[in-house]
N, C-alpha and C positions, 0 to 999 in steps of 0.2 A: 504494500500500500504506500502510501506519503503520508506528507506533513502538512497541513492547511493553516492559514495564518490569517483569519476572519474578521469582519466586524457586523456585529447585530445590532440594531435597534428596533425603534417600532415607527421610525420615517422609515422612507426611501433614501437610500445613497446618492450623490452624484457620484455621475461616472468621472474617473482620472485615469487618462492614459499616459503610458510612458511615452516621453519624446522622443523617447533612444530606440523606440522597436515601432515601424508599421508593416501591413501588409500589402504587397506591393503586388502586381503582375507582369508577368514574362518578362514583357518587353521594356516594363521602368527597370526590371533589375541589370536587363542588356545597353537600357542607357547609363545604367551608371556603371555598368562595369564589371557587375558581378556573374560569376564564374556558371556558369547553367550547366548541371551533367548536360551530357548529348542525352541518353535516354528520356529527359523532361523535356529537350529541346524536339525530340523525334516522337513523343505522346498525341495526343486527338487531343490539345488543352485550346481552352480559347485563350490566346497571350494577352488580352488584354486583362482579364478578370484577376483581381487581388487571389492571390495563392500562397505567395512567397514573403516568410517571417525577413521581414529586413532591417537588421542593425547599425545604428552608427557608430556601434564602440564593438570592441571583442570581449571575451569573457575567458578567463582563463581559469580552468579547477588543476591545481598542485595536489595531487592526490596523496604527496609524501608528509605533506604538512596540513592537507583536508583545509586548504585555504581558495577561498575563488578571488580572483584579478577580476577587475569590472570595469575601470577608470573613475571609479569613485564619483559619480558625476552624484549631487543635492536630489536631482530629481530623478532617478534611474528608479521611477515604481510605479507601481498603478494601483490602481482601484477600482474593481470592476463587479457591478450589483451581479447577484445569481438568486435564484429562489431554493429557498433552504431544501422544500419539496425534494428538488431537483438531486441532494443529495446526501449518502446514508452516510450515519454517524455524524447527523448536526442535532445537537440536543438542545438547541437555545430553544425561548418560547418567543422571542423578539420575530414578528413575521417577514424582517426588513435582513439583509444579508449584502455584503459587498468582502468581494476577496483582496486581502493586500500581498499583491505580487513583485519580490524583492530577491536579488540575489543573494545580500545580504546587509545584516545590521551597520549603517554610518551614521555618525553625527550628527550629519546634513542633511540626513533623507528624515531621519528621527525625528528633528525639528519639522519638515515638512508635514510630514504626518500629523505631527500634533497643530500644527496650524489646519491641516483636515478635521481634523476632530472638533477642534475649537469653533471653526467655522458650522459643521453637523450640529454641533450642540448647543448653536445659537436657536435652534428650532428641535429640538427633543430638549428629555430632562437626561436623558442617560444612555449609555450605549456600549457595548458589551466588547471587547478585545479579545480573541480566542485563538489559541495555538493549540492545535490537536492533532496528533495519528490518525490519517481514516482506515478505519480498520471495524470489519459489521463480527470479530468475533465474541465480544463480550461487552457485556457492561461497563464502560468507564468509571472508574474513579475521579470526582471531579477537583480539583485545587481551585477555589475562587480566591480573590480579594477586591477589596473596593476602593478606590480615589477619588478624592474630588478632583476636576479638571484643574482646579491651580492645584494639583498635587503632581497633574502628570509630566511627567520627566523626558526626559531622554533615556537615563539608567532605568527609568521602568519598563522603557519599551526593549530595551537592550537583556534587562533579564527576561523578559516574557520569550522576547528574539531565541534565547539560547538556553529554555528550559529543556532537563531531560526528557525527549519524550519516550516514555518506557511502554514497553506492550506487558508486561507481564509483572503488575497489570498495568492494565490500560489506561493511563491517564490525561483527562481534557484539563488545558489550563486557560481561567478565563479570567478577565481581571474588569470590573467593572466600571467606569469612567459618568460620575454625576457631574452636570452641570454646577452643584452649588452642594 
């Protein structure tokens, strides 16, 4: 399974997409340059329709030291609503869901986030932060804790970022975020 790194409330999300990644077709990726197997180039594709993940930065995983390279860019994340519905092993009751998609915990994106949140919780009272395993074989074990929004950190998003997530058992960690 993965790792899911959530936010719930009982608004709606806005959407945040990364600057650093869109999806492109054929023929944007032949103008700028980028390398197209021949077999995708030789397929029945329509070249103009968006197909292709396109990066401005690389992302390097060092598997010796389990670190990933990114170019460390503030805003390298997103924020994208999903319906909880949509998928097993979401236990929040908030009907509201939006996924936060990062390579990994910075300073910069940290603070981003929290000006996301800050801004969310100008119109809710509270909203839920969750970092879980999905995994449909047992009942989770839950870890909460609670913040107010002038409590929320960077260090708290940085432990939440790099809690253990252990299967055995199973544990969901959710930290909750009040307005006041």
């Amino acid at each position: 399974m993965s790792s899911l790194f959530f936010l719930a409330s009982d608004i709606p999300f806005k959407k945040l997409l990364n600057p650093h990644e869109k999806v492109i077709s054929i023929n944007e990726a032949l103008t700028l340059g980028v390398e197209i197997p021949d077999y995708a180039l030789n397929m029945d594709l329509d070249r103009d329709k968006p197909i292709l993940l396109y990066m401005d930065r690389e992302i390097k995983y060092h598997p010796d030291t389990n670190k990933i390279e990114d170019g460390n860019f503030d805003d390298d994340f997103s924020i994208r609503p999903f319906s909880p519905e949509n998928v097993f092993g979401i236990h929040t009751e908030k009907p509201y869901c939006a996924k936060l998609e990062w390579h990994r915990y910075t300073e910069g994106r940290a603070e981003n986030i929290i000006a996301y949140i800050r801004e969310h919780l100008q119109n809710a009272n509270e909203l839920e932060l969750w970092h879980i395993w999905l995994d449909d074989a047992e009942t989770p074990v839950f870890k909460r804790k609670s913040y107010r929004l002038s409590e929320l950190t960077t260090t708290v998003l940085k432990e939440l970022e790099g809690v253990p997530l252990t299967t055995d058992p199973l544990v969901h960690y959710c930290y909750t975020i009040k307005q006041k």
